[in-house]
C-alpha positions as CSV (number, residue, x, y, z in Angstrom):
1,X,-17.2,-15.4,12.4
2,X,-17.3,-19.0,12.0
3,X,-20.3,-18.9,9.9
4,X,-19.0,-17.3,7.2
5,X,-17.3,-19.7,4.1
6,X,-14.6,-18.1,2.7
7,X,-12.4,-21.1,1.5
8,X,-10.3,-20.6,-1.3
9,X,-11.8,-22.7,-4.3
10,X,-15.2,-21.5,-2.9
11,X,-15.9,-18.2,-5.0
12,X,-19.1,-16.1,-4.7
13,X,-20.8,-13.1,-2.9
14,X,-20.3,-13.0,0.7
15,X,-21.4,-9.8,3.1
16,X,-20.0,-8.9,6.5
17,X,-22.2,-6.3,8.2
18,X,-22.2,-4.5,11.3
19,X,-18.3,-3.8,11.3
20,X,-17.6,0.1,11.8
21,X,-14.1,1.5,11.4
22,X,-12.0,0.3,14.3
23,X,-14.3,-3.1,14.8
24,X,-13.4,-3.6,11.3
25,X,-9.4,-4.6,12.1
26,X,-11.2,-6.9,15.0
27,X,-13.1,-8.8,12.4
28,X,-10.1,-9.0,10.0
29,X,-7.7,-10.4,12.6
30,X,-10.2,-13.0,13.6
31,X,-10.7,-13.6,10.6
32,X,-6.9,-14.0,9.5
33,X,-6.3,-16.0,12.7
34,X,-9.2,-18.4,11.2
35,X,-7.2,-18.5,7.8
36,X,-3.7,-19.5,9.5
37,X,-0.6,-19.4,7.8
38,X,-2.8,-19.5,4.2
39,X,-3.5,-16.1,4.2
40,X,-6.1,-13.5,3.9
41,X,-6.0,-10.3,1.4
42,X,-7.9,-7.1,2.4
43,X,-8.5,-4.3,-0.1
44,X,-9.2,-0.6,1.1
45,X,-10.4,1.6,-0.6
46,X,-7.7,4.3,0.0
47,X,-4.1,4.5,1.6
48,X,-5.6,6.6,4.4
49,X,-8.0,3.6,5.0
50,X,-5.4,1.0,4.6
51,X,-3.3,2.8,7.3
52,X,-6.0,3.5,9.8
53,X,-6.1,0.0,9.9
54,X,-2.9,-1.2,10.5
55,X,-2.8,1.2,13.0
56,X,-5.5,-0.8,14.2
57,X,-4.2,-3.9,13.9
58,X,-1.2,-3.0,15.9
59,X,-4.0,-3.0,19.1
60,X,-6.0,-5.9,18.0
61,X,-4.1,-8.5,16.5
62,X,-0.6,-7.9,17.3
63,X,-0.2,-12.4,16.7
64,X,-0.9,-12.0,13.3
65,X,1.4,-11.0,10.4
66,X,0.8,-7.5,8.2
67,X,1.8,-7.2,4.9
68,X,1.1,-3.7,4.0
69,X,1.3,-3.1,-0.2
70,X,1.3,0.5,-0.8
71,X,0.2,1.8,-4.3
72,X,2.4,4.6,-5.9
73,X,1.9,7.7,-5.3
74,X,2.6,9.0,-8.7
75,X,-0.5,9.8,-11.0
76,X,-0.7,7.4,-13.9
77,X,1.4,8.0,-16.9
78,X,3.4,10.8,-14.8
79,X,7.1,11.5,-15.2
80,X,8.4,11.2,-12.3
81,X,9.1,8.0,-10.1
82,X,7.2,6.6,-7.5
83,X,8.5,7.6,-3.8
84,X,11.3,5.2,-2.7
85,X,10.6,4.3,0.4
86,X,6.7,3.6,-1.3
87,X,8.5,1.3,-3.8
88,X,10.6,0.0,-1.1
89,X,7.9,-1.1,0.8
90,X,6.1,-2.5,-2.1
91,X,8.8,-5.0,-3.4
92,X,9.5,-5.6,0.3
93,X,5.5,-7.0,0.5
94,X,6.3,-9.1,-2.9
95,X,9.2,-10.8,-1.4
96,X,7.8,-11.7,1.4
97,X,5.0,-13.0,0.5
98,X,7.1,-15.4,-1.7
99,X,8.0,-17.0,1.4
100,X,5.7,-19.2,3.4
101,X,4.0,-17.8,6.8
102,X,5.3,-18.4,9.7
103,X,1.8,-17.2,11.8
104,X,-1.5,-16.0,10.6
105,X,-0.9,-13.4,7.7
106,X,-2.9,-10.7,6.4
107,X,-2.0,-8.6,3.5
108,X,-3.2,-5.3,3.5
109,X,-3.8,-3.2,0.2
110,X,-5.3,-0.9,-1.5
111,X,-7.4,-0.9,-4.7
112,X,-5.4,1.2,-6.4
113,X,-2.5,-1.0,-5.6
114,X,-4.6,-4.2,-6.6
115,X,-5.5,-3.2,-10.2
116,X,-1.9,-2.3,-11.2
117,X,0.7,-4.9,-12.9
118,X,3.7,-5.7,-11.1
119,X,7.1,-7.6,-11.5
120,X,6.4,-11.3,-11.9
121,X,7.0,-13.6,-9.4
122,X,9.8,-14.9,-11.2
123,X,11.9,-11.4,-11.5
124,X,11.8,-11.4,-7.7
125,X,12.4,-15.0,-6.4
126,X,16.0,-14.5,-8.1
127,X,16.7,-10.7,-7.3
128,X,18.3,-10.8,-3.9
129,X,21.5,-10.4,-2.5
130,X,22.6,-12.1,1.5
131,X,25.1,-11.1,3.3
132,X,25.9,-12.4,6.5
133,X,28.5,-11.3,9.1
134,X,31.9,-13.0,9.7
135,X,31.4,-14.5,5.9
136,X,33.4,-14.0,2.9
137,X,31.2,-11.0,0.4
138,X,32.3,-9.6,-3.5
139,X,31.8,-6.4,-2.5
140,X,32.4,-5.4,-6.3
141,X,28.8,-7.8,-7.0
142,X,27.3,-5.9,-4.1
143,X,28.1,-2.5,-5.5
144,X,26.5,-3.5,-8.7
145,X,23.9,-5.2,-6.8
146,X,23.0,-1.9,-5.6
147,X,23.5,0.0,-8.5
148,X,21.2,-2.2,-10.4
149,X,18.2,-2.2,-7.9
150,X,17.6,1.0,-7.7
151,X,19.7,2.2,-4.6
152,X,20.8,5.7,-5.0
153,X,24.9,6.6,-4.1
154,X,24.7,9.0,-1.7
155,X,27.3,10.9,0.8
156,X,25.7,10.6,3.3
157,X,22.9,7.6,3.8
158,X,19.8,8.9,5.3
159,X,16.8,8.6,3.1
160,X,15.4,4.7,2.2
161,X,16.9,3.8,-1.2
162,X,20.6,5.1,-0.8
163,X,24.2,3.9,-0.2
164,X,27.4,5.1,0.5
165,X,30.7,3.9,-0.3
166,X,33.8,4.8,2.0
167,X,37.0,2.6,1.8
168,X,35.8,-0.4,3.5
169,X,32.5,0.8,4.8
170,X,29.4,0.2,2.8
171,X,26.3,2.1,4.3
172,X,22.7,1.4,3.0
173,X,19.1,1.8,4.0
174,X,17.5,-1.0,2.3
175,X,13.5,-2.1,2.1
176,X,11.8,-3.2,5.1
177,X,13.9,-2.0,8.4
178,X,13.4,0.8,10.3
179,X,16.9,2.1,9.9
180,X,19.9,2.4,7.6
181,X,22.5,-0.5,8.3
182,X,26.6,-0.4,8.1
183,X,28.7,-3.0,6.1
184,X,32.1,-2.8,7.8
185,X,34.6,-4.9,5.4
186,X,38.3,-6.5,6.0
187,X,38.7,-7.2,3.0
188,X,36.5,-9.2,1.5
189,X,35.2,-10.2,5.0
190,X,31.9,-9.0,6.7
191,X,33.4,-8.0,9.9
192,X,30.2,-6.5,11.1
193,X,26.9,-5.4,10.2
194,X,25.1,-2.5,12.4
195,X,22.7,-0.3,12.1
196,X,22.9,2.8,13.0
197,X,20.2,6.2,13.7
198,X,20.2,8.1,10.3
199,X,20.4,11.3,11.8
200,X,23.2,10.8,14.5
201,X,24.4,8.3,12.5
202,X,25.3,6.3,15.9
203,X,25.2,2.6,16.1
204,X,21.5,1.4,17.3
205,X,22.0,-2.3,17.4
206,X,23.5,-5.2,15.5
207,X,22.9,-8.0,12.8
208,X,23.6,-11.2,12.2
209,X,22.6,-11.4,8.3
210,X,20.9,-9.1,5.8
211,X,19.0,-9.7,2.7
212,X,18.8,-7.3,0.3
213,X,16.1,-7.0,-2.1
214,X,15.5,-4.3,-5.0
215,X,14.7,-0.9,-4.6
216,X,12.8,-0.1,-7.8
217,X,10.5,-2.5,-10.0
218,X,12.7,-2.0,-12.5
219,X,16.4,-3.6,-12.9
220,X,18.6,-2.2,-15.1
221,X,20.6,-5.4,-16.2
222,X,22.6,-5.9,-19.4
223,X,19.5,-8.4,-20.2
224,X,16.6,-5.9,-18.9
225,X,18.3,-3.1,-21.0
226,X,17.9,-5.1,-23.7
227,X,14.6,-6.6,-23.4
228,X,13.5,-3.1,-23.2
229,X,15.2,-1.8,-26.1
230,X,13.5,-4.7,-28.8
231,X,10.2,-4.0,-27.1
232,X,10.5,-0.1,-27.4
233,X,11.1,-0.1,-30.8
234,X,8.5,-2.7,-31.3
235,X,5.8,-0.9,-29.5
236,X,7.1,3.1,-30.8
237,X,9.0,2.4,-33.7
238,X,12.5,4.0,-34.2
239,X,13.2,6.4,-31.0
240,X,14.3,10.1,-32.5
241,X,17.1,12.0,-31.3
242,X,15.5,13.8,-28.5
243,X,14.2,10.7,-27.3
244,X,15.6,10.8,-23.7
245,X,14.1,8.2,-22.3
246,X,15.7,5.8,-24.8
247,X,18.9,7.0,-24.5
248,X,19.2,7.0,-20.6
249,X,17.9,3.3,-20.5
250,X,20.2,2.3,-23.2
251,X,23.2,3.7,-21.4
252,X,22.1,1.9,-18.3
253,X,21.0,5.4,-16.4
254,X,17.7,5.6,-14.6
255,X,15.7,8.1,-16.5
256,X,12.7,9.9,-14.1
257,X,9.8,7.8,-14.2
258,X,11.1,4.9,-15.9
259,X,8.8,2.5,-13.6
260,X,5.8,3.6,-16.0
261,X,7.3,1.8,-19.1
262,X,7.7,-1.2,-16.4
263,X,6.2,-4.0,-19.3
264,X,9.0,-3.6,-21.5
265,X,11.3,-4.7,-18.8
266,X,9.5,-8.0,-18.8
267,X,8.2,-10.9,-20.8
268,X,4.8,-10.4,-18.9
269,X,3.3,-8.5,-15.5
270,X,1.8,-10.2,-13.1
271,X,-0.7,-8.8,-10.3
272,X,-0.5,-8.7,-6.5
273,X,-3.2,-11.9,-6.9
274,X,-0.9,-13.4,-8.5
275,X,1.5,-13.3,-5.6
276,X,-1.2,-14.7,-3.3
277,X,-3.2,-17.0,-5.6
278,X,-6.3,-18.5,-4.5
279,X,-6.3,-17.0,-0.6
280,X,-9.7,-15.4,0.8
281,X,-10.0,-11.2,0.3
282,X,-12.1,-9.1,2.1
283,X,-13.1,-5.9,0.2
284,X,-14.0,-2.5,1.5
285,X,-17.5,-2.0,1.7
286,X,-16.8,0.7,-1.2
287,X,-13.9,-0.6,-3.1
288,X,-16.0,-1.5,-6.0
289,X,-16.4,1.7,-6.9
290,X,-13.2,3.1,-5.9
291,X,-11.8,0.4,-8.5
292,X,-14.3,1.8,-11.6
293,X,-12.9,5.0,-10.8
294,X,-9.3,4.1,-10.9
295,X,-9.9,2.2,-14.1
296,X,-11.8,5.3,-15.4
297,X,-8.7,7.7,-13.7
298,X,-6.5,5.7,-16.4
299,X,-8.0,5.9,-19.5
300,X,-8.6,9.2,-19.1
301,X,-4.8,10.0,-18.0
302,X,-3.6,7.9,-20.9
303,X,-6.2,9.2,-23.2
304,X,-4.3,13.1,-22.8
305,X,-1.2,11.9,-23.1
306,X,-1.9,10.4,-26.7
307,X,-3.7,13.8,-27.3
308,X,-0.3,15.1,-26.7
309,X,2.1,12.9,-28.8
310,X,2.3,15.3,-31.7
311,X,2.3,18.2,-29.6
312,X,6.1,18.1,-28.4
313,X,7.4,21.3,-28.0
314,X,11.7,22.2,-28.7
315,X,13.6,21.0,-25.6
316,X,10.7,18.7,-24.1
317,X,11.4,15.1,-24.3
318,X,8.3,13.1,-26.1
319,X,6.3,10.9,-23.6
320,X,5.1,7.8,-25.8
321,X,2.3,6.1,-23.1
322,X,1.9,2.4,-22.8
323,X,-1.6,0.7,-23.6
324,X,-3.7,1.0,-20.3
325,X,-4.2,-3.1,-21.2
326,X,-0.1,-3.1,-20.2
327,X,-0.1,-1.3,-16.9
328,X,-3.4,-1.8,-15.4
329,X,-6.2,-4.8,-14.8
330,X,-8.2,-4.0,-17.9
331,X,-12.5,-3.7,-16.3
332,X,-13.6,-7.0,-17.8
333,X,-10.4,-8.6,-16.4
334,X,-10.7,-7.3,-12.8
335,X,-14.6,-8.3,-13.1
336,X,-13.6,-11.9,-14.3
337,X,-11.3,-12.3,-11.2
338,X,-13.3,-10.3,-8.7
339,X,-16.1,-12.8,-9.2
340,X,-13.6,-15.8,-9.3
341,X,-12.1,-14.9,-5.9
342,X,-13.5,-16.5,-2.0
343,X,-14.7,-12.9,-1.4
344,X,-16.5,-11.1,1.1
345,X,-17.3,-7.5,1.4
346,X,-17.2,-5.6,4.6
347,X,-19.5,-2.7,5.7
348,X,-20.3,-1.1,8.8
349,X,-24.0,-1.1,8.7
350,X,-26.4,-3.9,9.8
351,X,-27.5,-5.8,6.7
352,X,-30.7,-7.8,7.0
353,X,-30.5,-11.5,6.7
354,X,-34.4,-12.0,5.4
355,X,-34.2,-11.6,1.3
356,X,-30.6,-11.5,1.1
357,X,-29.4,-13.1,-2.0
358,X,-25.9,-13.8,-0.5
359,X,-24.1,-14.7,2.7
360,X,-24.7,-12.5,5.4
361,X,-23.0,-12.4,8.4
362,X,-23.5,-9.4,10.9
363,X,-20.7,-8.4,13.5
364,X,-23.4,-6.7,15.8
365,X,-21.2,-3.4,15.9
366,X,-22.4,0.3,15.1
367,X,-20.6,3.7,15.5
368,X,-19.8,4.6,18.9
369,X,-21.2,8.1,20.6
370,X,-19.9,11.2,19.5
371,X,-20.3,14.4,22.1
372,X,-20.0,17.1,19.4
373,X,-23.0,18.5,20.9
374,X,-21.2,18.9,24.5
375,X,-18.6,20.3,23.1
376,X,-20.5,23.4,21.4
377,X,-22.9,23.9,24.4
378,X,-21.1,26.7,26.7
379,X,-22.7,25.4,29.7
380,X,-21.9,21.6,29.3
381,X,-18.3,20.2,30.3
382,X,-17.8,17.4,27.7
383,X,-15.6,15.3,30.0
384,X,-18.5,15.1,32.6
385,X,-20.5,13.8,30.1
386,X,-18.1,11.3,28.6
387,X,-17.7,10.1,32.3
388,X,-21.5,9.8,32.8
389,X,-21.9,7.8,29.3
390,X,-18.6,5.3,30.9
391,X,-20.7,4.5,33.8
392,X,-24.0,4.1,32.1
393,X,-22.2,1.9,29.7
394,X,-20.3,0.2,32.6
395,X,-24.4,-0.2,34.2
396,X,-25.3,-2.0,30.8
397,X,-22.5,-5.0,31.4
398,X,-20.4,-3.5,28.4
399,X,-16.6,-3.4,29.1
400,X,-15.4,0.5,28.1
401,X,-12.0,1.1,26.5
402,X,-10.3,4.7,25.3
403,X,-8.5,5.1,22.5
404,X,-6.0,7.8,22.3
405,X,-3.8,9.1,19.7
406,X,0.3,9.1,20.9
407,X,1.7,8.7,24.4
408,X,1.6,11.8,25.3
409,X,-1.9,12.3,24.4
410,X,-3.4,9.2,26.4
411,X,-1.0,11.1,30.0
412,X,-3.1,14.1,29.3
413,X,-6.5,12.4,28.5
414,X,-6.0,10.3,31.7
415,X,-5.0,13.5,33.5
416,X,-8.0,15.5,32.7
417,X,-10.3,12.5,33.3
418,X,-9.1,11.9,36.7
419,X,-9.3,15.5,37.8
420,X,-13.1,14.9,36.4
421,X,-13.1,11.7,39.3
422,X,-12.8,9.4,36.7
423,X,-9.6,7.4,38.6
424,X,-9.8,3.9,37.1
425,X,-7.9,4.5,33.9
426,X,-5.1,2.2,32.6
427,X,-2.4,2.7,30.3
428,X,-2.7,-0.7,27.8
429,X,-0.7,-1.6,24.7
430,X,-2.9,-4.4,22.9
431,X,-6.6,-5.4,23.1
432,X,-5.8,-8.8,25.1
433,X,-4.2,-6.6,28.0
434,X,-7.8,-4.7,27.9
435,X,-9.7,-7.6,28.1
436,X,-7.4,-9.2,31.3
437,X,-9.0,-6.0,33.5
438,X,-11.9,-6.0,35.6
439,X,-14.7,-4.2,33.6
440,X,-14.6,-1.6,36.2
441,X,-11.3,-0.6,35.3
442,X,-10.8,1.5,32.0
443,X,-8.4,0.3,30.0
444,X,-6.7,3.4,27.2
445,X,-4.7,2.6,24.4
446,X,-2.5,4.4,21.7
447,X,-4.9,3.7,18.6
448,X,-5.7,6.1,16.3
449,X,-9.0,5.9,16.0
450,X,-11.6,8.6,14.0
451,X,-14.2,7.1,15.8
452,X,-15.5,5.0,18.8
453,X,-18.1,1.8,18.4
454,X,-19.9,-0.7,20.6
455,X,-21.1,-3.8,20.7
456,X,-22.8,-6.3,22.8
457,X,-20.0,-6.1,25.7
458,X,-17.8,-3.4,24.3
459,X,-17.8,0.6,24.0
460,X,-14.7,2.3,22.6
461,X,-14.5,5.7,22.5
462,X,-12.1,7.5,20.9
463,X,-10.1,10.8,21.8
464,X,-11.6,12.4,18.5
465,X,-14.9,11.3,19.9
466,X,-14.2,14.0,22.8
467,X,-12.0,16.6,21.6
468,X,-13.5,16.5,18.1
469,X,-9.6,16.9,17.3
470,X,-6.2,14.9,17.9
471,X,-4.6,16.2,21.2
472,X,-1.2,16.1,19.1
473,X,-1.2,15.4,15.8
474,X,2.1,13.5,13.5
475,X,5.3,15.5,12.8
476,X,5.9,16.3,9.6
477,X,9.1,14.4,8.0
478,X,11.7,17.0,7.7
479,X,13.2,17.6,4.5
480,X,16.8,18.8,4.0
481,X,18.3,20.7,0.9
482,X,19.6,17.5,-1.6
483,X,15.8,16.5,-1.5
484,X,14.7,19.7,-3.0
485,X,17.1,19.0,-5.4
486,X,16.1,15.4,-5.9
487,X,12.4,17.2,-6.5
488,X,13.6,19.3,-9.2
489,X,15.5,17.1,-11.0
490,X,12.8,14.8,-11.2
491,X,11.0,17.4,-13.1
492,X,11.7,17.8,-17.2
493,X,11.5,21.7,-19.4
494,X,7.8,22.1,-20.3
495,X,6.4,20.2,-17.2
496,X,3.3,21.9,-15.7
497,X,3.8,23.1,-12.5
498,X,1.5,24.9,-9.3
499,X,2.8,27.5,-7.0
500,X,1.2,27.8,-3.9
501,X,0.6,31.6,-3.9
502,X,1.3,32.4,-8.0
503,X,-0.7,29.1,-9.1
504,X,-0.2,27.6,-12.2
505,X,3.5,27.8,-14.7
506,X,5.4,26.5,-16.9
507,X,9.2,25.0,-15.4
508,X,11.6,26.3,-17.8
509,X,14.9,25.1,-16.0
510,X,17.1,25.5,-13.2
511,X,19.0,29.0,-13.3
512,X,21.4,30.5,-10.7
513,X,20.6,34.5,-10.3
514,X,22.7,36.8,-7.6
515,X,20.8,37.9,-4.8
516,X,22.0,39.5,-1.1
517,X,25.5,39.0,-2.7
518,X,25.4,35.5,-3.0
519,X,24.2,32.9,-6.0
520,X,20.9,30.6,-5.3
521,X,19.8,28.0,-7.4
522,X,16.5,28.8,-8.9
523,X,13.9,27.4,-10.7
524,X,12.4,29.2,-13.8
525,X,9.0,29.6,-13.9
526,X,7.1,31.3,-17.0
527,X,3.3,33.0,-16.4
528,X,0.6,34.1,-18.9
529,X,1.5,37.1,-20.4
530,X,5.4,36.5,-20.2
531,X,5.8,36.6,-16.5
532,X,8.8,35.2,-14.9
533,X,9.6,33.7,-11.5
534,X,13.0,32.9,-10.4
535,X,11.6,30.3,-7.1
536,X,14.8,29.2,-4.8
537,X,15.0,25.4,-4.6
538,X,14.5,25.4,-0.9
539,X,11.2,27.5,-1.4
């Protein structure tokens, strides 16, 4: 990779070939290595990309920093609020890239994420709070620290986002760590700081400091509130009466989906370039197109919402959109910049050198072998077959590594291999492990991996690339009854809604009906022709 210039102040078309999925997080963390404690900024062109490849990155590059910036998963111009714990990890990104590295960094994103407006730097460089055990807190300023970021009060903490007062305990889960901590007060003196499992609520370990940081992009301060108020009127006119919206900001409540009137917080919106100005990006081989149709996704969103502006129907609050100019990267913008940037776009096919009319640099990878057809042949055994292409490959001077998806899935893999006489297999965390082996041995790692690849010297194959399926596949996050709730108070009289089995309604409200003898909480659900469902909350 040392052949490729991508300096920052050098701008202009650069192409990567030859990197498949999985290779792909190899290239980047050599190439993140080679950009040091500067910086390098990848754009995917999806979260289920982006993921995939810190998953990746876990196994290749485990030396080099990952910033991962999530992009909301709201639709644009939707009324309810970004995820928490998406939002969480999004401000938790900003504020740390405000800070200078401490080893190779790479900031991963998606292009969704990219063309949407953020806090400035500004808002954020200020918007902490640090507490540190054994000092001297005002736990009054912490509560309204918390209050005003975005953390929800909660009985019990066990969600991302929320607190919980009781006498001089002060639980919270805040942006960034893996569980929920506990404040424990003498007075105004930190005694302690633990964290604890969210679930047992047990103590897990301990902390020497903590720095807070928001929990929503927007900050409901006496000065935010009214910043927003001048610029509402400004942009709207005079709010009416049944202008909720209004009202809940102006009383200092958070109203649901607030975060998409996030420019009238500010002064001005800056971008996640803006956060890392002038560092090399490497785009996905198809986020330019992924980023027309995001900017195309927008106007079209915003375009039915002023459709609907004089269509407000009794008991449904008005939704007055912001320009898309406001929220989003207008196209000529994002073109401006795109062309301005040290850039290089990755892609996992071999691109020619002869004719090109740009930098080319080729990886020498391609997509590994896939034994779909062993698999739906009755008289083949696919693990026979994926022992015979090991050896052959093993013949060729290539070094062979599995990929597997969990723990438990790499013990069964290994198991079934060695009843197949296939005996040299080696549990391995990280690439560098891997390479340490004799090429004789065969290395198997948890990386989640869709598909296998090779090189010159190395042939992965993945446990999808056998099994055409994940041996065990992620638990789904429980949900308990206060999230329902959360859910359908998140959603306003008149919003469309889709039932799974009755399709498409209308949400009238939340009504409680007897049934078995006992009340339930229900939401109302009006059909075509004037039928009703009455849908329990936990349903």
């Amino acid at each position: 990779m040392s052949t490729l210039d991508l300096q920052p102040g050098r701008p202009g078309r650069r192409l990567i070939g030859g990197a498949p999925e999985g290779h792909d997080a190899r290239v980047l963390g050599n190439l993140a290595r080679m950009a040091g404690k500067a910086g390098l900024l990848h754009v995917t062109q999806d979260d289920v990309r982006a993921a995939r490849l810190i998953d990746a990155l876990r196994f290749f590059a485990p030396d080099v920093e990952v910033v991962s910036f999530p992009a909301w998963d709201c639709l644009p111009y939707d009324r309810v609020s970004p995820n928490g714990e998406i939002v969480g990890a999004r401000i938790d990104a900003l504020t740390r890239l405000l800070v200078p590295a401490a080893k190779p960094r790479l900031v991963v994103t998606t292009i969704n994420a990219v063309l949407q407006r953020v806090p400035p730097r500004a808002s954020l460089a200020g918007a902490s709070f640090r507490a540190r055990s054994g000092d001297r807190v005002d736990v009054d300023a912490l509560q309204r620290f918390l209050a005003h970021s975005g953390y929800m009060r909660a009985q019990t903490v066990r969600e991302p986002g929320e607190y919980a007062v009781r006498g001089g305990i002060i639980d919270l889960y805040p942006a960034g760590l893996p569980n929920p901590v506990r404040l424990d007060f003498f007075g105004d003196a930190l005694e302690s700081i633990r964290s604890f499992d969210p679930e047992s609520q047990r103590t897990v370990g301990t902390l020497r400091s903590l720095d807070l940081v928001p929990m929503s992009e927007v900050q409901l301060t006496t000065e935010s509130i009214k910043r927003f108020r001048q610029a509402y009127v400004a942009t709207f006119g005079a709010p009416t009466r049944d202008d909720r919206l209004y009202e809940a900001i102006s009383e200092g409540r958070r109203y649901p989906g607030l975060e998409h009137w996030l420019p009238l917080f500010h002064d001005h919106l800056d971008t996640l370039l803006d956060y890392v100005p002038g560092i090399p990006v490497v785009f996905d081989a198809l986020a330019d197109d992924a980023a027309a149709e995001r900017l195309a996704q927008v106007k079209d969103y915003y375009d039915a919402r002023r459709e609907n502006m004089g269509q407000n129907q009794p008991g449904v609050a008005p939704y007055r959109p912001l320009s898309p100019d406001q929220l989003y990267v207008r196209p000529e913008e994002w073109s401006e910049r795109a062309n301005a940037l040290p850039l290089a776009r990755l892609t996992p096919f071999a691109v020619p050198e002869a004719g090109a009319p740009r930098i080319v640099v080729d990886c020498g990878a391609r997509q590994g072998r896939n034994f779909i057809a062993e698999r739906a042949d009755e008289n083949a055994n696919v693990f026979e077959a994926v022992i015979r292409h090991i050896r052959d490959q093993q013949a060729q001077g290539r070094r062979v590594i599995l990929g597997a998806w969990s723990d438990g899935s790499r013990e069964r893999l290994c198991h079934v291999l060695q009843d197949h006489d296939l005996r040299q297999t080696k549990p391995i965390g990280r690439f560098s492990e891997a390479m340490a082996y004799p090429r004789n041995e065969i290395p198997v790692g948890i990386w989640p991996l869709e598909h296998g690849f090779e090189t010159a010297d190395l042939t992965v194959v993945s446990e999808q690339d056998i099994l055409g399926d994940r041996l065990v596949r992620q638990k789904r996050k429980s949900r308990r009854p206060q999230d329902f709730l959360t859910e359908v108070a998140a959603l306003t009289p008149g919003d469309l809604v889709v039932h799974v089995d009755h399709g498409i309604g209308r949400f009238e409200g939340l009504k409680t009906i007897e049934a078995a003898g006992a009340p339930h909480d229900c939401l109302e659900l009006h059909y075509a022709g004037g039928d009703r469902l009455f849908l329990p909350v936990e349903n």
